[in-house]
N, C-alpha and C positions, 0 to 999 in steps of 0.2 A: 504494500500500500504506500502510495507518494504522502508524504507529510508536510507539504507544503505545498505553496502555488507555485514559488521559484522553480524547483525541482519537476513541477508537470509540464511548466512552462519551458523548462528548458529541455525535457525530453522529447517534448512535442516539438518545439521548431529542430533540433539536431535532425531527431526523423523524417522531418519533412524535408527539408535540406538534403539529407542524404537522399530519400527516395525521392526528390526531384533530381535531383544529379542522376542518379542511377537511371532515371524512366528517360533524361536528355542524351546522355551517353550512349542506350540500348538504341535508340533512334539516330543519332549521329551516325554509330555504327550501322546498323540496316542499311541507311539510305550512303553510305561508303559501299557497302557488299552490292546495294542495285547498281550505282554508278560503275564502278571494277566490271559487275557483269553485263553489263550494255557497252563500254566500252570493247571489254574482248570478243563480245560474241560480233560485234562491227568488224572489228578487225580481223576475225573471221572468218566473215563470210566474205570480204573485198581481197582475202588471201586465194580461199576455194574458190572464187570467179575466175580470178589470175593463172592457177593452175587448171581450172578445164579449159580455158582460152588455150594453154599451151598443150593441152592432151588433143585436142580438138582435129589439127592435121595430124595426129599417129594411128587414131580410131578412125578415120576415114578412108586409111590407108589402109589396103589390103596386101599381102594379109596383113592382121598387127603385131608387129614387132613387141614383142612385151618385156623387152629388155631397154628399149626406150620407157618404157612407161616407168620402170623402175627408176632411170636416172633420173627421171623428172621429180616424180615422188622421195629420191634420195633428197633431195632439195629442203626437203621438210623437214630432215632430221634434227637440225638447229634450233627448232621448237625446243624450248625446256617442258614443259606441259602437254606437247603433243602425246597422245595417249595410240591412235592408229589413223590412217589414211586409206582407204583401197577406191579402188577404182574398178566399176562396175561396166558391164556389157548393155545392149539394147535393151535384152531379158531379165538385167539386174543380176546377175551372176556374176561374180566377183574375177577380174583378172589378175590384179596386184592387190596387194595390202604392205603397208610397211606399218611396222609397230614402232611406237616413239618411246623417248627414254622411262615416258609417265606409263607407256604400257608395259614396258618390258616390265617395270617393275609389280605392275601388275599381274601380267602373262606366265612373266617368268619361262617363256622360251618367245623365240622365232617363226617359231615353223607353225601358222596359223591355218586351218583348212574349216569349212563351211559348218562342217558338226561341230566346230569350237565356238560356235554362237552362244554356249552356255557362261562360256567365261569371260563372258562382259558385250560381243558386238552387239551392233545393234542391228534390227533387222531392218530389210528396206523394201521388203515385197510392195507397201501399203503407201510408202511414205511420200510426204509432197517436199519440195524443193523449199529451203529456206534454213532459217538459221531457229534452232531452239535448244533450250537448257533442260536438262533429264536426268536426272540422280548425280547429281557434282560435275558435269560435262555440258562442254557448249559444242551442239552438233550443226556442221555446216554442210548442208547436202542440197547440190549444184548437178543442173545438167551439162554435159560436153557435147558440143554441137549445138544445131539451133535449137530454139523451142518446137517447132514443126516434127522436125525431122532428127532425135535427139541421137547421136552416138554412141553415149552412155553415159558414166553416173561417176560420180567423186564428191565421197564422203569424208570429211575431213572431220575428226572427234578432239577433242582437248579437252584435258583435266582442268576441273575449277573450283574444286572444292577446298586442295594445298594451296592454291595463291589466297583464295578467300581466308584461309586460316588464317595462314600468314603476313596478308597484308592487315588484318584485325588485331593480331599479336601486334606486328609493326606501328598499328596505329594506335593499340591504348598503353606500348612503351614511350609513345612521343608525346603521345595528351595524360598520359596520369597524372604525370609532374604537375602542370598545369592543374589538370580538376580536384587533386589533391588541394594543390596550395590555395584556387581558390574558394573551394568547400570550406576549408581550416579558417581560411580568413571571413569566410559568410558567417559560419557557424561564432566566431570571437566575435564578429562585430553585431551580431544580432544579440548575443549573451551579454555583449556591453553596453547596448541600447537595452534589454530586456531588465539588467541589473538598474538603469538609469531612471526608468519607467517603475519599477517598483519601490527603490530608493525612499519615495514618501509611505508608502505602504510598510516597509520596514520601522521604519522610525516609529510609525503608527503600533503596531504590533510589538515594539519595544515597548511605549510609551502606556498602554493597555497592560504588559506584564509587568511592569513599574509598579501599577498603581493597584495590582494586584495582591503582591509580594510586600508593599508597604503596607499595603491598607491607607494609603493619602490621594482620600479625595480631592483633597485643596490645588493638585496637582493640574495643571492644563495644556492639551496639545497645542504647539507653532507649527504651522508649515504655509511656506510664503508661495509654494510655488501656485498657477490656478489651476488645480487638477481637481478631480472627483474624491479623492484622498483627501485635500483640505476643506472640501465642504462636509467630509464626513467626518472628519478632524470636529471642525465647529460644533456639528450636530453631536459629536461625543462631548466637546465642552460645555454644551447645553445638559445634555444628562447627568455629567458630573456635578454640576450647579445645583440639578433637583436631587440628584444621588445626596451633596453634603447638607444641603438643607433638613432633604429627610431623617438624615443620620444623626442631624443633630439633635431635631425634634424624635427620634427614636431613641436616642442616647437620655435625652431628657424620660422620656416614657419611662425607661426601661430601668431608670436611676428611682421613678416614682413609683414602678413596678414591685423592686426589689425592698423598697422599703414597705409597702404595703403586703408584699409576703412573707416578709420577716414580720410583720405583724400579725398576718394572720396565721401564720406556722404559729408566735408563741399563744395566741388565743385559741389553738386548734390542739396543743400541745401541753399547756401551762395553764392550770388554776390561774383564772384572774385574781382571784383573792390573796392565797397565798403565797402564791407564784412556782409552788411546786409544782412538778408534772399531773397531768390528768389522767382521767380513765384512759379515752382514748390513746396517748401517749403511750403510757405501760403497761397496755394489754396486747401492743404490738411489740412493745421490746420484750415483753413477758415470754411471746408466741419464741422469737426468736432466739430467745435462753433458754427456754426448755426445750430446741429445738437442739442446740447444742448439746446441754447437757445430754438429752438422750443417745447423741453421736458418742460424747466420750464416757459415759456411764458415770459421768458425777451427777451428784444430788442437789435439789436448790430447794430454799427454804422460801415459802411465802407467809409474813405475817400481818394479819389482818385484824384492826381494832377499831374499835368507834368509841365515844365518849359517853362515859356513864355520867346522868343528871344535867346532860347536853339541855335535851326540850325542856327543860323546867326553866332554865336560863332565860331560854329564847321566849318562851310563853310569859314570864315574869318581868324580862330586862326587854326584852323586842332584839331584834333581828340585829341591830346594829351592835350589842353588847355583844351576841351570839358572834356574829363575823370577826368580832376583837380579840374571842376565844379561839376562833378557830387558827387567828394571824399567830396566838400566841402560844398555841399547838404545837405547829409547825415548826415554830425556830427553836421550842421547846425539846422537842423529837430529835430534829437536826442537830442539836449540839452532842447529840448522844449517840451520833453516826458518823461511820470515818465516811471520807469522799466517795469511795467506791461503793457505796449502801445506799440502797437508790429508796427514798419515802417518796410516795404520793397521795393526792387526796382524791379520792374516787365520786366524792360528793357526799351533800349532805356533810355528818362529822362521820365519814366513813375514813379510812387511811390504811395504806398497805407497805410495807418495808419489805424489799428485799436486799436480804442480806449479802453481800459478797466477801468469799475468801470462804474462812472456817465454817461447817454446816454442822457440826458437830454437836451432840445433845448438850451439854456442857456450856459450849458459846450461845447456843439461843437460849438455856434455861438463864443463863447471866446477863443476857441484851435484855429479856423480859421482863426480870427484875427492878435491871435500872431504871428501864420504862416505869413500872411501876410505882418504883420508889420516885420517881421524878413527878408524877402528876399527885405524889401525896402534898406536895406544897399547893396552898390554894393560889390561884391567881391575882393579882392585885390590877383593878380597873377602875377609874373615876371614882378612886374611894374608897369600894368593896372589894371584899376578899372573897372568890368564887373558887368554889373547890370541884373540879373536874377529876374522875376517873376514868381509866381504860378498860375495854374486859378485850383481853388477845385471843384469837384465834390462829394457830400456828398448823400449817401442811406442807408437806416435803412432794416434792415432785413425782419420786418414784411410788408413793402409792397413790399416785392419779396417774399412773402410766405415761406421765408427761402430757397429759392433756390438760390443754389450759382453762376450759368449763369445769373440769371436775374438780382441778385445781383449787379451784376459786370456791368450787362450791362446798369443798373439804374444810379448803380455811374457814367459809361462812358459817358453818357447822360447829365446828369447833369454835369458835368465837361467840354464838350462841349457849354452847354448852356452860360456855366463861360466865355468862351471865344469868344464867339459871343456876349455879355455884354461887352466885352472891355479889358478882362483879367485882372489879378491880382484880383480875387475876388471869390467867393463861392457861390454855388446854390446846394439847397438842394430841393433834389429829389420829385417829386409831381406826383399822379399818371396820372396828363394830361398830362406827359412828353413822349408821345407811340406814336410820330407821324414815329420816325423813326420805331418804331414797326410794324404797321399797315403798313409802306412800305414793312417792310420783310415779313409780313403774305401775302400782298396782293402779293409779287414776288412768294411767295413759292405757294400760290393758282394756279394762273394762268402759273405755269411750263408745266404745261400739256399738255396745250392748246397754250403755245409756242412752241412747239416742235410739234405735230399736223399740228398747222399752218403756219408754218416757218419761224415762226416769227425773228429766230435771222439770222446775216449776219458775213456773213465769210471775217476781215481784212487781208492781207497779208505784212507782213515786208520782207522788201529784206535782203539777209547775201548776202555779199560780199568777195568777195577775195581783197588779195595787189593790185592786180594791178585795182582797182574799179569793179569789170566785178561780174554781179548777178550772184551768182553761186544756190542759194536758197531762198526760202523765209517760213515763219513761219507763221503757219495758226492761227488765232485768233478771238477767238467768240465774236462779240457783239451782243446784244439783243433789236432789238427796240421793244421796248414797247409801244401797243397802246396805253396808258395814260399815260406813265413815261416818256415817249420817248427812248434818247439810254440810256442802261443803262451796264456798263462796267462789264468786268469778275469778278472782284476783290469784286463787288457784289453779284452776284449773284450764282457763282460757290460755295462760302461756301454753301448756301440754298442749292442748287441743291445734293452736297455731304449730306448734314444733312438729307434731306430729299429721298435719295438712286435716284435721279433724273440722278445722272451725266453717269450712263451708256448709258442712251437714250440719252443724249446727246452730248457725245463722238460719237454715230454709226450718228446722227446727220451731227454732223461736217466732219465724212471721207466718208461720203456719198455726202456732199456737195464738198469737197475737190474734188474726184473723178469725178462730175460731168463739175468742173470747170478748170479741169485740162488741158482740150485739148483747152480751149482760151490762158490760158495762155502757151501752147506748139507753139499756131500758133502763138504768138508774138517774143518768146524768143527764140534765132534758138542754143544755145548753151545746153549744158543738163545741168537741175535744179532737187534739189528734194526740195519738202514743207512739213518742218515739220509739224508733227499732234501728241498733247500734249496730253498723258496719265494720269492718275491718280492711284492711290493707290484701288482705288474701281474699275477701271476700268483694274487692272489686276488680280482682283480675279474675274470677270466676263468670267466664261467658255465659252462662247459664241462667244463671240468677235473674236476671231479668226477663226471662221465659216466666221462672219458677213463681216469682210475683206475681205477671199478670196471670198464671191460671190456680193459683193460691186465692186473687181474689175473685176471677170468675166465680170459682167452687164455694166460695163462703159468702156471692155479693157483696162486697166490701167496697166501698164508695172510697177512690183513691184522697181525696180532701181530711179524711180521718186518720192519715198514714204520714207520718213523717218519720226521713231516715238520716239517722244523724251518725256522724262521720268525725274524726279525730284530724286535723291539720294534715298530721304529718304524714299520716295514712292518706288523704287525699290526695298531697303533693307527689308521692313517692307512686305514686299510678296516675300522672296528672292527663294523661290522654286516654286512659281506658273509663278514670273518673269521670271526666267533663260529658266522655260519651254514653256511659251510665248515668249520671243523673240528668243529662239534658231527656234522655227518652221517659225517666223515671216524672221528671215534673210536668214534661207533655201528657203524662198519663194522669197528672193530679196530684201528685205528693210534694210533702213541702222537705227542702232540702234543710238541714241545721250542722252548722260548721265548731265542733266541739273541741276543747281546748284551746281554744284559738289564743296566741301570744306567745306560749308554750313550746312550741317548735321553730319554725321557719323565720327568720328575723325579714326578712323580702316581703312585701308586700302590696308589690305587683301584679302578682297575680289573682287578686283579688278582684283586678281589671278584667279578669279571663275568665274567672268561673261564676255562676249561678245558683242562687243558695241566698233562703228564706229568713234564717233564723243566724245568730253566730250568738255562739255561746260562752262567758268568762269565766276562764277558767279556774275551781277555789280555789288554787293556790295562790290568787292576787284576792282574791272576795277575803281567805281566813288573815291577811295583812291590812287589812283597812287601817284596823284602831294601831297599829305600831310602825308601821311604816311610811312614811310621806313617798315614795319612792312606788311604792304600789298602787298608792292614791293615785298617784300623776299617771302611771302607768293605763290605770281603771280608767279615767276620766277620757284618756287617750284612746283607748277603745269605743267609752260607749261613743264620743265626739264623732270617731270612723262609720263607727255601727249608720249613726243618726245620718250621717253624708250618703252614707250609698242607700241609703232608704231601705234599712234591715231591721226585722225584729231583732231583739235585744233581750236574752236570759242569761241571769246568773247564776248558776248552780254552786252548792257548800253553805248554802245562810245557813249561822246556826246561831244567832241572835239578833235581836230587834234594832240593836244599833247597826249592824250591817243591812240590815232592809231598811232604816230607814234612811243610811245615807244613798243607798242606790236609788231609794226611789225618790231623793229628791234631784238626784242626777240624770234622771229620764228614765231608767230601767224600766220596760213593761212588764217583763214572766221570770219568776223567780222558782230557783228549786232548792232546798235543801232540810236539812235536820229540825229547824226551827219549825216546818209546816208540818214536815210526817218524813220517818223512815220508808223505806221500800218497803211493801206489806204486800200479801198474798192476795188473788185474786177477791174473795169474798170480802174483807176488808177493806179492798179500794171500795168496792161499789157502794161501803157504808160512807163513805168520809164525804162523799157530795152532800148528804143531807146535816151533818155536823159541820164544815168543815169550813163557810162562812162562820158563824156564831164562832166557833173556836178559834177563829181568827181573829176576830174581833175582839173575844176577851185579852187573848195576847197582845193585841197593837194596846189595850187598856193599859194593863200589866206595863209592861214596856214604857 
């Protein structure tokens, strides 16, 4: 392959050059070979006239002396290329022949007779008088005598093939010289005009690897000559102009880039609070170490504690004393760990150390101690002396097989164990620690055969409007268990999710919804809808929206009494199969409700994109009203949103009159929580519509 254009260009003109030389040479030549043979075969034929004119009075003579005829034809001899001569009768029958030096060498004898026609004569039975060329030979064949009345025949033959050679040899020794030197000199002079001609194309293609090699755009092509080169010279210094422009506003980006991911790397990585690593953070470096460890068969210690008399703090001093404990935790912890001992805060006043170097029963009975012995000192804060303790949960790698769930769930275990001992103390992980295990295998078993046998029971919580009056209520699953007895969502729904159970039991629940729907219409004479809780697995279930609309054919279920309410982050995390299920779900009548909302997704753009009736705040800002300014501003900032895009507005977690009545002087319409009624079972709900004004009442009294 040519790798440049110099090099195509200069093989291509060489070639051409040569094979135009070559194609003018082969034709100089030719038309030399036709010249040679038009000249001899002339000269040939004005010789053979000469000598029949002199044969002419021998063959009229009678008899014929054929001993003249031979001196006359000795004559020939002198010919260097004469090949034979004979001389023929009236009948064309040969009387003399002389062979020339070009025959003899041919012949190789003298003694020529009629049957030797094979070795080269030619024959003349047929032939007409004149001069022609015939396999390397110029034949001159003449009558002697008149044309009328012919005498006889003289055939004069000459070789032409060796002069032809040789005068070609002769002529490309005298012109090579020549077409040599002036090919050599075409071929230099075209390669010094071709080099002259590319000359700004070089420079250019220097000047292009320059600015490659530096990286300097600032850098700009000159070329003065007027060629196509300098106008595309120009047009590259135009480029490089937007190229440094770009680069610099890219440099700039890419400088506001890098700080803004260093930002978000330490918010994605690092406790904003305490600036220790997060969950996230070191449950990937977690995976990682125990990925090791299981390569070289060493053991790693995870220690897990949370804070005993934490929520009494937080419930008593508010949130902001609670977060000054937790600051003072941490550096509390940290001075009792060398650098290579990695503590995090997993949330809440949750915290895990793992330990590096010694894993020995000895060094972590001694690290747990001092822990211990450390949180015996109470805290000193704005005054008070606040006394915080630990209860440790400690698990070693190899009896979780290196898995990092079971891991975690061994410490968890064991760190409760710590606290049902009496707190402030440590237990280390043993594998007869799997009672709660065997609870989860045995719920996860028999999911099957709860739903089958209908086993679980549908609670209803009433939402309320301001003026007390049930406007809805909220469907909620428990499960009685024939050996566990009831056993609460908060259990069993992770299983169910883990285990891809939760779609049966999503059609479950709005099956039963549906069926139970018309007791609660004949109690309630005002119009209610009851929410029915979705999941993240149960909106990537194509189905489901089948299974609704003929869930309510079968029961007539009027879709305006049905609303299905949905978790943030659950909706974002399916945001296309979402928007495509609930757009068909509220063309059919049901009203959308957007649950937790604050909670997850800090964006809220998309807000612009989906559709959805109700948004619901979340209680973990409703149970911070009275201690936090910070959730107030938060709350007020929600319902403000709620109010703009023109959305119902509930708050679920009241559990006292001071949070209902600041929400409801901030706009709140529907309210759910502890302060109106817990979740109660079917029969139950349908008494509370005729109580459940009055009893509101007396409470807003009370209150």
């Amino acid at each position: 392959m040519l790798k440049s254009i110099k090099s195509s260009l200069s093989i291509t003109i060489v070639g051409a050059v040569l094979f135009t030389s070559i194609i003018v040479l082969w034709l100089a030549i030719n038309e030399h070979e036709k010249l040679y043979v038009g000249a001899v075969s002339k000269d040939l034929s004005t010789l053979t006239r000469h000598f029949s004119s002199e044969l002419t009075p021998i063959l009229s003579a009678a008899p014929v002396r054929a001993h003249r005829i031979d001196q006359i034809l000795s004559e020939l001899q002198g010919l260097d290329n004469l090949v034979y001569a004979r001389v023929f009768n009236q009948s064309r029958q040969p009387l003399a022949t002389l062979v020339g030096r070009a025959g003899r060498k041919q012949f190789q004898t003298d003694g020529i007779t009629d049957e030797e026609q094979g070795l080269g004569f030619v024959t003349v039975h047929s032939r007409q008088t004149g001069t022609s060329v015939e396999g390397g030979r110029v034949i001159s064949f003449e009558r002697i005598g008149s044309q009328a009345v012919p005498q006889g025949y003289l055939m004069v033959v000459n070789d032409i093939s060796g002069p032809v050679q040789n005068s070609r040899r002769n002529l490309l020794w005298q012109t090579m010289p020549l077409v040599l030197v002036g090919l050599f000199s075409t071929i230099l002079a075209c390669l010094y005009l071709l080099k002259r001609l590319l000359s700004p194309l070089y420079s250019l293609s220097h000047f292009t690897r320059l600015v490659r090699e530096n990286k300097d755009y600032s850098l700009r092509f000159s070329d003065h000559s007027d060629s196509e080169v300098r106008r595309l010279g120009e047009d590259i210094n135009s480029l490089m102009e937007a190229m440094e422009v770009e680069l610099t506003i890219n440099q700039e980006q890419n400088l506001t880039l890098v700080e803004q991911q260093e930002t978000m790397t330490r918010l994605a990585n690092f406790d904003s609070l305490t600036g220790l690593p997060n969950r996230q953070f070191v449950m990937d470096n977690l995976r990682l170490e125990l990925a090791r460890s299981s390569r070289t068969e060493q053991d790693l210690v995870l220690m897990f504690f949370d804070l005993d008399g934490f929520k009494g703090i937080n419930d008593s001093l508010g949130h902001e004393t609670g977060d000054l404990i937790l600051i003072e935790v941490a550096d509390r912890v940290s001075s009792l760990l060398t650098e290579s001992d990695l503590l995090a805060r997993l949330g809440g006043d949750e915290f895990i150390i793992i330990p590096d170097g010694d894993c020995s029963d000895t060094s972590i009975t001694n690290l747990s101690n001092r822990l211990i012995t450390a949180f015996s000192q109470p805290f000193e804060l704005r005054g008070l002396e606040l006394s915080v303790g630990i209860s440790i949960g400690i698990a070693r790698a190899s009896d979780a097989d290196y898995e990092l769930s079971q891991l975690m769930s061994n410490a968890d275990l064991a760190m409760y164990r710590s606290k049902a001992k009496g707190r402030g103390t440590y237990t280390v992980f043993t594998p007869d620690m799997v009672d709660a295990y065997k609870r989860k295998l045995s719920l996860a078993n028999s999911m099957d055969q709860a739903v089958s046998n209908s086993e679980f029971v549908v609670y209803y919580q009433p939402k309320v409007a301001g003026t007390g009056r049930i406007i809805g209520f909220e469907a909620l699953i428990r499960w009685q268990h024939p050996e566990l007895g009831l056993v609460m969502p908060g259990e069993f729904i992770p299983i169910a999710e883990q285990g891809g159970k939760i779609s049966a039991i999503t059609r479950w629940v709005i099956d039963r919804v549906c069926q139970e729907l018309s007791v609660l219409q004949q109690q309630i004479d005002s119009r209610f809808r009851v929410s029915i809780n979705l999941s993240g697995h149960d909106l990537r279930d194509a189905g489901l929206f089948d299974t609704i609309h003929s869930v309510f054919e079968r029961y007539q279920v009027e879709p305006e009494y049905i609303e299905f309410e949905v978790t943030e982050s659950a909706y974002l995390e399916n945001f296309a199969l979402s928007n495509k299920f609930f757009r068909r779900v509220s063309n059919m009548g049901c009203a959308i409700s957007l649950d937790d909302f604050g909670t997850g997704y800090s964006s809220l753009s998309y807000l612009t994109q989906i559709s959805i009736d109700t948004l619901k705040i979340d209680r973990q800002f409703i149970c911070k009203l009275e201690t936090s300014e910070r959730s107030r501003l938060v709350t007020g900032t929600i319902i403000d949103l709620a109010k703009r895009l023109s959305l119902t507005i509930c708050a679920e977690g009241i559990e006292n009159h001071r949070q209902w009545e600041y929400l409801l002087e901030h706009g709140v319409e529907h309210f759910q929580g502890y302060l109106f009624s817990e979740p109660v079972p079917l029969a139950e709900a349908t008494e509370l519509s005729q109580t459940f004004a009055r009893d509101t009442s007396q409470r807003m009294a009370l209150g």
